[in-house]
N, CA and C atoms as a LAMMPS dump frame, in Angstrom:
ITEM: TIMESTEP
0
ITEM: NUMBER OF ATOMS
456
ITEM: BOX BOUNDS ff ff ff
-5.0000000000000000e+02 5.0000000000000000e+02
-5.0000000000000000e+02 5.0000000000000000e+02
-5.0000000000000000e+02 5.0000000000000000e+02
ITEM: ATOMS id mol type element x y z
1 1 1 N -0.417 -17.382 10.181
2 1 2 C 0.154 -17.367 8.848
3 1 3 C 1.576 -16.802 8.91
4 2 1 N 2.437 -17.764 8.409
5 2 2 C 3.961 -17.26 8.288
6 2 3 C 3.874 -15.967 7.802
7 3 1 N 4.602 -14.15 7.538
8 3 2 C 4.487 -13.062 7.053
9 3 3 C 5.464 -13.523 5.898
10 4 1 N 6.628 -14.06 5.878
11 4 2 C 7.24 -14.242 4.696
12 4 3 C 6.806 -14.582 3.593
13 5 1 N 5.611 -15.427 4.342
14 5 2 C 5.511 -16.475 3.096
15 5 3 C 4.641 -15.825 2.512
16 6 1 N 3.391 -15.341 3.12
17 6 2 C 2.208 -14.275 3.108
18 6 3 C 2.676 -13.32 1.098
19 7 1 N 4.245 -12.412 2.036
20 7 2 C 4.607 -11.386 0.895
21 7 3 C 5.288 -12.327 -0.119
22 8 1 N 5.787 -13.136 -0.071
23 8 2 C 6.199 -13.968 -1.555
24 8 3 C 4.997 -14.174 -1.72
25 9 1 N 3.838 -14.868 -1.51
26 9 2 C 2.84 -15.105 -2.536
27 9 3 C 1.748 -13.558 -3.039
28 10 1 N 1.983 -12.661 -2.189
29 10 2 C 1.801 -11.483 -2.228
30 10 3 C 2.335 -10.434 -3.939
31 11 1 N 3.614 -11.056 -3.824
32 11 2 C 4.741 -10.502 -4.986
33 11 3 C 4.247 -11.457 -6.403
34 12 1 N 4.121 -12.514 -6.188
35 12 2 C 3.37 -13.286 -7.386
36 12 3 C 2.709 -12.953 -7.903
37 13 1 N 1.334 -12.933 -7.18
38 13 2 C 0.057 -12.669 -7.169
39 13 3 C 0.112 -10.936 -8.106
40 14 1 N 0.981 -10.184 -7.536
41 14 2 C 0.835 -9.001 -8.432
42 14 3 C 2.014 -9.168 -9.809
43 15 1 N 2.312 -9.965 -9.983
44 15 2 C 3.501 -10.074 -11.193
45 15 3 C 2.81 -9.56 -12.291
46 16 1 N 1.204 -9.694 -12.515
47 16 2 C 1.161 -9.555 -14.011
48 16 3 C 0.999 -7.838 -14.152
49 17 1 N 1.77 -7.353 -13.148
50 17 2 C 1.863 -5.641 -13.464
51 17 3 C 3.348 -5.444 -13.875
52 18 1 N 3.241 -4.623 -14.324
53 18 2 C 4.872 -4.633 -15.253
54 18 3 C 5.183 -3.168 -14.902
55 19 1 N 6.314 -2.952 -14.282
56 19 2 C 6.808 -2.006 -13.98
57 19 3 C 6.666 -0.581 -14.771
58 20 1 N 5.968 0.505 -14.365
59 20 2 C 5.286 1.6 -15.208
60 20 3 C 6.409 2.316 -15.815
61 21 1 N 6.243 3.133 -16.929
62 21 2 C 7.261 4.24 -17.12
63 21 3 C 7.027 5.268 -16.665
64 22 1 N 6.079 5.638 -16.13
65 22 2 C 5.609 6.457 -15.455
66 22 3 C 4.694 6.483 -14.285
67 23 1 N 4.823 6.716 -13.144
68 23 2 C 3.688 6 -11.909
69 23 3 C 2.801 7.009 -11.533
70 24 1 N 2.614 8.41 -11.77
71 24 2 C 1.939 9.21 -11.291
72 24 3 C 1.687 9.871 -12.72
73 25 1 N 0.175 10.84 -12.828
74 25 2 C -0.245 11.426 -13.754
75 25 3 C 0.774 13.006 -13.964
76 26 1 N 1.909 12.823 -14.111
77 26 2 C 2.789 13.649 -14.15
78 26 3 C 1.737 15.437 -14.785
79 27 1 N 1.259 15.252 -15.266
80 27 2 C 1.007 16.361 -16.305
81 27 3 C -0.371 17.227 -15.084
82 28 1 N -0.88 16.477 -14.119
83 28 2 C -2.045 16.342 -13.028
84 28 3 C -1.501 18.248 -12.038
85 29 1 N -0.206 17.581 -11.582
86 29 2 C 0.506 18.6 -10.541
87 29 3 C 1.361 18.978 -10.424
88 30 1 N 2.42 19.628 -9.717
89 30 2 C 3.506 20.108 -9.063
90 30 3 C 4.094 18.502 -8.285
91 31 1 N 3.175 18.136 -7.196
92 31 2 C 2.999 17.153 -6.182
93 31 3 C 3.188 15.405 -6.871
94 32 1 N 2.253 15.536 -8.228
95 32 2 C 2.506 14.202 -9.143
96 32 3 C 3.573 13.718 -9.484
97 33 1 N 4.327 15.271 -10.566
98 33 2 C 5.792 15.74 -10.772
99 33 3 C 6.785 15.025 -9.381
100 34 1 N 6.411 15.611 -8.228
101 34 2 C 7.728 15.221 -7.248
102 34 3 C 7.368 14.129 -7.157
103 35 1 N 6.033 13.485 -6.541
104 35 2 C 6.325 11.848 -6.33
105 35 3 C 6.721 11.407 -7.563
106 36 1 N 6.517 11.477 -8.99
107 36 2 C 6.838 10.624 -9.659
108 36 3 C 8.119 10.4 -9.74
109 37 1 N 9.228 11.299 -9.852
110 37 2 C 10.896 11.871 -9.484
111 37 3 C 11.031 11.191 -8.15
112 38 1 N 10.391 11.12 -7.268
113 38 2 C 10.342 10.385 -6.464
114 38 3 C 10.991 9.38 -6.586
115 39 1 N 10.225 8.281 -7.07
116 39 2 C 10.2 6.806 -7.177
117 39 3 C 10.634 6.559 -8.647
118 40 1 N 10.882 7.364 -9.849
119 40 2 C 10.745 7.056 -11.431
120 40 3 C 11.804 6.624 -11.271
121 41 1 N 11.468 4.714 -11.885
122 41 2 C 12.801 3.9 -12.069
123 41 3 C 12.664 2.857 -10.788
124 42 1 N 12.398 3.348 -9.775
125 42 2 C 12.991 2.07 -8.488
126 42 3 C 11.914 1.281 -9.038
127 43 1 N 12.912 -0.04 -8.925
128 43 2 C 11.919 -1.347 -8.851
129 43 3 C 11.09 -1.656 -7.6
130 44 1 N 10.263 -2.256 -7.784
131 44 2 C 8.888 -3.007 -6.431
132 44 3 C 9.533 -2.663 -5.132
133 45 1 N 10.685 -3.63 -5.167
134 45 2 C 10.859 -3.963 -3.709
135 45 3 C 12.385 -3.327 -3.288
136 46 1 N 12.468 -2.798 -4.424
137 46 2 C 13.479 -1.589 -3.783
138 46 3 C 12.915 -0.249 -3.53
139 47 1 N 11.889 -0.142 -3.196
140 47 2 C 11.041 1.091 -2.86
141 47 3 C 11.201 1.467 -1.395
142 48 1 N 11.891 2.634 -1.01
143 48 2 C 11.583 2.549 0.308
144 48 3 C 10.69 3.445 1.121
145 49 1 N 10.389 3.305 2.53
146 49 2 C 9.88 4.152 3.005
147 49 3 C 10.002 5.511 2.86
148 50 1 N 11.068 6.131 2.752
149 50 2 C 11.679 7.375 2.524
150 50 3 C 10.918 7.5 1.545
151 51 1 N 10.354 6.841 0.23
152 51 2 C 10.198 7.592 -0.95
153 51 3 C 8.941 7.061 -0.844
154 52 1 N 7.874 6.588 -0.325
155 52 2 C 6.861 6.114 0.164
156 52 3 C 6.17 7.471 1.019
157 53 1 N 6.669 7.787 1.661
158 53 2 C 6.105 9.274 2.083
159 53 3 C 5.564 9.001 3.782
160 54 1 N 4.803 9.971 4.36
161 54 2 C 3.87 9.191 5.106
162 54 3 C 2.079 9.556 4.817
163 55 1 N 1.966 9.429 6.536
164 55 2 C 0.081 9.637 6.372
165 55 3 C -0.164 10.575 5.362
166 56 1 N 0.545 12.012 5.912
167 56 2 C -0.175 13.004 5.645
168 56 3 C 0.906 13.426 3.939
169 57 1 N 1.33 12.698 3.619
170 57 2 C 2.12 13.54 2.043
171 57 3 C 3.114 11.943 1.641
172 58 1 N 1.889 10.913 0.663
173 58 2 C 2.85 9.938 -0.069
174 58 3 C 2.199 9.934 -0.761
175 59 1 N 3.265 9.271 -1.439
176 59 2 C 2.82 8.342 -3.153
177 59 3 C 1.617 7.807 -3.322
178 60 1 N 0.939 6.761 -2.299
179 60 2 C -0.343 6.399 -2.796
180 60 3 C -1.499 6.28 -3.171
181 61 1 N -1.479 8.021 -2.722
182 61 2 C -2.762 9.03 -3.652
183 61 3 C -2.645 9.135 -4.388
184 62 1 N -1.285 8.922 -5.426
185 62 2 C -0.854 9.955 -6.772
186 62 3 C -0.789 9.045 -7.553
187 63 1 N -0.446 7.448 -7.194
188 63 2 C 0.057 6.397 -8.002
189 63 3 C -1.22 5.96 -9.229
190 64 1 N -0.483 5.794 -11.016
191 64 2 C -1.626 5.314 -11.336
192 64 3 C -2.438 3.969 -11.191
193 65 1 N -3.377 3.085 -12.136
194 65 2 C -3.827 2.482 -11.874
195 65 3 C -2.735 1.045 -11.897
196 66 1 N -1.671 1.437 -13.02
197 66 2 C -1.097 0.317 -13.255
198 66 3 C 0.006 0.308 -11.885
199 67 1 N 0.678 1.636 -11.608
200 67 2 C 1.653 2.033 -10.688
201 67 3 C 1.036 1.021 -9.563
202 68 1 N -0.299 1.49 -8.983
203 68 2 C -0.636 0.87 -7.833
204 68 3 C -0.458 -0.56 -7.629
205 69 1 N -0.78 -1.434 -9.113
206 69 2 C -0.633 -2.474 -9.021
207 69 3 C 0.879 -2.877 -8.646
208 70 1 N 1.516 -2.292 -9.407
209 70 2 C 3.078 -2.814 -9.446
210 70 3 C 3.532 -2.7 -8.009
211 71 1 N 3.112 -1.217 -7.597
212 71 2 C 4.268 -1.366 -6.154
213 71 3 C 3.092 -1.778 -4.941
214 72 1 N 2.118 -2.165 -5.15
215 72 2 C 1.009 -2.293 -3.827
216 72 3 C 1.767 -3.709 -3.336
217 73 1 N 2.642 -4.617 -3.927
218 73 2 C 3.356 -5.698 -3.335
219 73 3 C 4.535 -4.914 -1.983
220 74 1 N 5.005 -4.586 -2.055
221 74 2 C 6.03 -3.518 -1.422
222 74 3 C 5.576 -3.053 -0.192
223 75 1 N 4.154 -2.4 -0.706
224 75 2 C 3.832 -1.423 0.19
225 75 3 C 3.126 -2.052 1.256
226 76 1 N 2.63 -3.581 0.886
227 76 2 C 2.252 -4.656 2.017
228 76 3 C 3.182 -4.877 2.584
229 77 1 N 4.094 -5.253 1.951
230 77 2 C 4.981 -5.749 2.686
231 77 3 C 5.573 -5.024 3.737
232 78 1 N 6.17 -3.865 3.504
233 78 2 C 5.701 -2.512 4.479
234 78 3 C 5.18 -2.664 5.51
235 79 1 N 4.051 -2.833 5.105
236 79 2 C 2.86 -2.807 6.062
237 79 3 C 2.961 -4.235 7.274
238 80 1 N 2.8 -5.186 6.556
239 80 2 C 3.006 -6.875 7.194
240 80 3 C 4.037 -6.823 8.317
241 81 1 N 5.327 -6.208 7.726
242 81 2 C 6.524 -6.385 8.428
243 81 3 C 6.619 -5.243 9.47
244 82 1 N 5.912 -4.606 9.711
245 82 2 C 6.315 -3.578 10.956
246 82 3 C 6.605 -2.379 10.721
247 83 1 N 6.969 -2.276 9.559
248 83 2 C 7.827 -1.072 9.205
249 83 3 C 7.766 0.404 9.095
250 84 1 N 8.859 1.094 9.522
251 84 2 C 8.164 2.59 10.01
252 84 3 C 8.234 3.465 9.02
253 85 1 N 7.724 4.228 8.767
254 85 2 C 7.908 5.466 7.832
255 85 3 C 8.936 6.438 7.925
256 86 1 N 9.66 7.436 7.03
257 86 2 C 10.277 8.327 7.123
258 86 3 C 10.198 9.054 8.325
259 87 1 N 9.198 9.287 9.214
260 87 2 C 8.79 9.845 10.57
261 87 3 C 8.96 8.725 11.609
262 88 1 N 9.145 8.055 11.21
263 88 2 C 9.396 6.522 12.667
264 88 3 C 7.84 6.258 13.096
265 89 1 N 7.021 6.916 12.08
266 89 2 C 5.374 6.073 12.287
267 89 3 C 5.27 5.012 11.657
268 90 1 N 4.499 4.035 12.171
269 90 2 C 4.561 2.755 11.522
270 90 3 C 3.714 2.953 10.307
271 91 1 N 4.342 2.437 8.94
272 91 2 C 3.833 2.603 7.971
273 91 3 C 2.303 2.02 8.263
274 92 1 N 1.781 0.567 8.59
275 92 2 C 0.937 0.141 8.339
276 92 3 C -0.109 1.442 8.369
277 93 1 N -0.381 2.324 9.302
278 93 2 C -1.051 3.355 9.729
279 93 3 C -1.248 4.096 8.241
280 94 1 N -0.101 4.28 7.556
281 94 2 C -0.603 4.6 6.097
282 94 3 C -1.156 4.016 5.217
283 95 1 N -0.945 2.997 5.162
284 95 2 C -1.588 1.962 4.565
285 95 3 C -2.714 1.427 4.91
286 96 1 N -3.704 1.589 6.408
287 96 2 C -4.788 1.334 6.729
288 96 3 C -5.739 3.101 5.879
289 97 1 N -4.936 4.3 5.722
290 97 2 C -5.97 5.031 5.046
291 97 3 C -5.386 5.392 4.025
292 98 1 N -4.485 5.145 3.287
293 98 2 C -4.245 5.249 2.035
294 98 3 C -4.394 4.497 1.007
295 99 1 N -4.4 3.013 1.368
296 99 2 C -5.109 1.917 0.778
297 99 3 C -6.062 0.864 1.406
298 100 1 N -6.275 1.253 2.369
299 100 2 C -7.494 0.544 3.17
300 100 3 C -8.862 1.513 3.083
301 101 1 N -8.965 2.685 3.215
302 101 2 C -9.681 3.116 3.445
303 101 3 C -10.194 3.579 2.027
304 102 1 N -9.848 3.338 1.044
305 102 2 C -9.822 3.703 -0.193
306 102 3 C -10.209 2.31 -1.402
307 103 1 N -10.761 1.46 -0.822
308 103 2 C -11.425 0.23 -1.702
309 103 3 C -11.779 0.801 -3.481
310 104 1 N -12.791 1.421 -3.157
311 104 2 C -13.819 1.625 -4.101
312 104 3 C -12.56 3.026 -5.278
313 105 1 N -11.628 3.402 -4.856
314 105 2 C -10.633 3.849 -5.754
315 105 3 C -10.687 3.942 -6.872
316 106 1 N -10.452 4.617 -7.832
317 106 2 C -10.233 3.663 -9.5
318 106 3 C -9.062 3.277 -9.565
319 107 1 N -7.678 3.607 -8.683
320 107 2 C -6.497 3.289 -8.603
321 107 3 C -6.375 1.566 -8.432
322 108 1 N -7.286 1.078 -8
323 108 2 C -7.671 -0.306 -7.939
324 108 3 C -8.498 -1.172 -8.514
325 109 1 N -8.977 -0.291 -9.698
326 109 2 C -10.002 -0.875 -11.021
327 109 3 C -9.396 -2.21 -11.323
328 110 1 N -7.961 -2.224 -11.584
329 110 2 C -6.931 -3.055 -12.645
330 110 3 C -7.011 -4.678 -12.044
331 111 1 N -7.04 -4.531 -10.398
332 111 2 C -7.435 -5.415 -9.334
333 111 3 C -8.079 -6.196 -9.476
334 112 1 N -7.402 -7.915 -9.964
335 112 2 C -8.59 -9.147 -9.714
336 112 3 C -9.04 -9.683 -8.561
337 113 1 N -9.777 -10.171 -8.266
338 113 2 C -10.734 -10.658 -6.934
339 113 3 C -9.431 -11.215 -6.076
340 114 1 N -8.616 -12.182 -6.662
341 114 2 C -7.808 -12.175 -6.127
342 114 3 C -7.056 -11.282 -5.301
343 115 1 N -6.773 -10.393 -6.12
344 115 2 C -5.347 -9.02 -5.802
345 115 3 C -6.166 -8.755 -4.704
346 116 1 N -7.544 -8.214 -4.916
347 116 2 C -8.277 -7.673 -3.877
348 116 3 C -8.483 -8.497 -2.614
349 117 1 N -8.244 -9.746 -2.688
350 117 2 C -8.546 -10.497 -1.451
351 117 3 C -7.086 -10.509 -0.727
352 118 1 N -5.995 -10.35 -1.378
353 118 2 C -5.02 -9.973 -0.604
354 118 3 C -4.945 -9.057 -0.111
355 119 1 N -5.445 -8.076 -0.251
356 119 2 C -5.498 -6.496 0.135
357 119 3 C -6.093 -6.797 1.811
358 120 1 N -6.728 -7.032 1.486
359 120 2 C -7.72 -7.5 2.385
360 120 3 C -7.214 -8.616 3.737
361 121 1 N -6.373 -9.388 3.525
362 121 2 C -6.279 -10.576 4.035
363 121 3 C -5.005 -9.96 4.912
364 122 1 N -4.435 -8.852 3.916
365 122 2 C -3.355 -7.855 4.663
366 122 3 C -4.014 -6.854 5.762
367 123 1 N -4.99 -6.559 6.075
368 123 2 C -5.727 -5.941 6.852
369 123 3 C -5.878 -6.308 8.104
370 124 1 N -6.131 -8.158 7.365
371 124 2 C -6.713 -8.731 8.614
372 124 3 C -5.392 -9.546 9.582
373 125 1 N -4.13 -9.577 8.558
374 125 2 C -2.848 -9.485 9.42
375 125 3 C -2.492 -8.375 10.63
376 126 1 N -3.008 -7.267 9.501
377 126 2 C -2.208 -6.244 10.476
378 126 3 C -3.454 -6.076 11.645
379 127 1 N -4.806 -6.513 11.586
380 127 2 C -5.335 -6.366 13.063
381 127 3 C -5.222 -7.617 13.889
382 128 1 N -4.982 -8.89 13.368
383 128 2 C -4.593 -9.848 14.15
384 128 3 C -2.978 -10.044 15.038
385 129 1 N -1.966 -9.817 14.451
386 129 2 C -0.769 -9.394 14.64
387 129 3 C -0.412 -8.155 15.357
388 130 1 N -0.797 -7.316 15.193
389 130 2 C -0.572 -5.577 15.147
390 130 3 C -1.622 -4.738 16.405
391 131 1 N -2.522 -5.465 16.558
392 131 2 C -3.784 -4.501 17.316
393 131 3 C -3.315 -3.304 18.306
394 132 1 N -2.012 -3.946 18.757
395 132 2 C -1.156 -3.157 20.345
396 132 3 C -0.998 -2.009 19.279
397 133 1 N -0.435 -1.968 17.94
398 133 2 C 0.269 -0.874 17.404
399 133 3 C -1.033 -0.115 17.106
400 134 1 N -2.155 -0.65 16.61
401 134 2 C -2.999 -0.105 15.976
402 134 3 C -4.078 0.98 16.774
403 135 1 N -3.371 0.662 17.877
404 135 2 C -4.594 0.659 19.347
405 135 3 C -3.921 1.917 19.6
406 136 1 N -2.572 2.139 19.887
407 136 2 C -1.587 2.988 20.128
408 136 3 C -1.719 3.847 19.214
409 137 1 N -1.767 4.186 18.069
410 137 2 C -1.534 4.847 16.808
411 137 3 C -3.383 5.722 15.883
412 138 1 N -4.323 4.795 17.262
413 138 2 C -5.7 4.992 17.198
414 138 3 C -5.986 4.472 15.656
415 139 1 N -5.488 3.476 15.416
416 139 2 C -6.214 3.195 13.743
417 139 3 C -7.139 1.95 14.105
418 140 1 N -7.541 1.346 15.683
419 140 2 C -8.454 0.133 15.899
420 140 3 C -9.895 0.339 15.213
421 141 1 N -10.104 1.806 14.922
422 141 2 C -11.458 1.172 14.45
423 141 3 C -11.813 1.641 13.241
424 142 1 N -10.545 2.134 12.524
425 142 2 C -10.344 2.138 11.376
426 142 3 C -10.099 0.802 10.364
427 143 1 N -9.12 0.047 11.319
428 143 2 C -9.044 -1.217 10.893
429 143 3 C -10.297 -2.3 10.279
430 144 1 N -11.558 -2.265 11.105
431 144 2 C -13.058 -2.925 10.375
432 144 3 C -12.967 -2.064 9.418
433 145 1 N -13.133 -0.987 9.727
434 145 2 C -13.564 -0.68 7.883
435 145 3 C -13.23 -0.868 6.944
436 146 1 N -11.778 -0.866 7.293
437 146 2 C -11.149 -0.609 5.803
438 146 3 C -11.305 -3.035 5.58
439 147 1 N -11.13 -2.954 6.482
440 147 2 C -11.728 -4.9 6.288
441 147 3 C -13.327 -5.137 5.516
442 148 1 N -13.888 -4.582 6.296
443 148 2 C -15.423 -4.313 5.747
444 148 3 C -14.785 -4.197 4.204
445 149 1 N -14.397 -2.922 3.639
446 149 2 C -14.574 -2.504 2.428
447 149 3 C -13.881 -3.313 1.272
448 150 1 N -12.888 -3.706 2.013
449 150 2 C -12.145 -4.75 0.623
450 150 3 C -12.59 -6.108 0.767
451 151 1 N -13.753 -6.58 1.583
452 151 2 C -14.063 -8.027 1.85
453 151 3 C -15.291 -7.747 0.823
454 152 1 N -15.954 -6.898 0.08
455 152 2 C -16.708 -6.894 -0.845
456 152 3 C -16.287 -6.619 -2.413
């Protein structure tokens, strides 16, 4: 599967989320507060890693239900394309337990079968494509699961 083409139909597919005025439960934390200051205002795909965070301290614990929808296009794409995190770790690695490992979420209630089968179909990129990185970075057998969990 071409990756370009993959995240344009990727970016579609989430259009009917409309950019939040707010992406995190601001009123929740200290931590909500900074990611939301974070990111409050950047559009989808001007989001970058830097403000994406990594494994251990990002946005996609904090994001709400609608937030997730809006920027989870981005954050594939992220993921699809190689791309490293603020630490020079490859994002996907965040994205196999920050939104892979995390199916059953309510951050992903908003999610039609569709959305969810992309989630998913992004998984199975990054272990078909990716395995050397994944293998390296020890997320190989993290990778089934988080496949397992969004294939239901």
């Amino acid at each position: 599967m071409d990756i370009s083409i993959f995240v344009d139909k990727t970016y579609d597919l989430f259009s009917t989320f409309d950019k939040p005025l707010v992406a995190t439960k601001v009123d929740h934390c200290d931590e909500c507060r900074d990611h939301n200051d974070e990111i409050g205002g950047v559009n989808c795909r001007d989001l970058s890693p830097e403000q994406i965070g990594t494994v251990c301290w990002g946005i996609s614990s904090f994001l709400t239900q609608e937030a997730m929808g809006y920027y989870i296009p981005r954050l594939i794409e992220l993921a699809v394309t190689a791309e490293d995190d603020k630490h020079g770790t490859p994002y996907m690695c965040s994205f196999i337990n920050q939104i892979g490992l995390s199916s059953s979420s309510d951050q992903f209630a908003l999610f039609s079968k569709a959305q969810r089968l992309a989630v998913r179909d992004t998984l199975f990129i990054l272990k078909d494509t990716y395995m050397d990185t994944l293998i390296e970075h020890c997320w190989e057998d993290e990778i089934d699961g988080a496949i397992t969990q969004w294939g239901t």
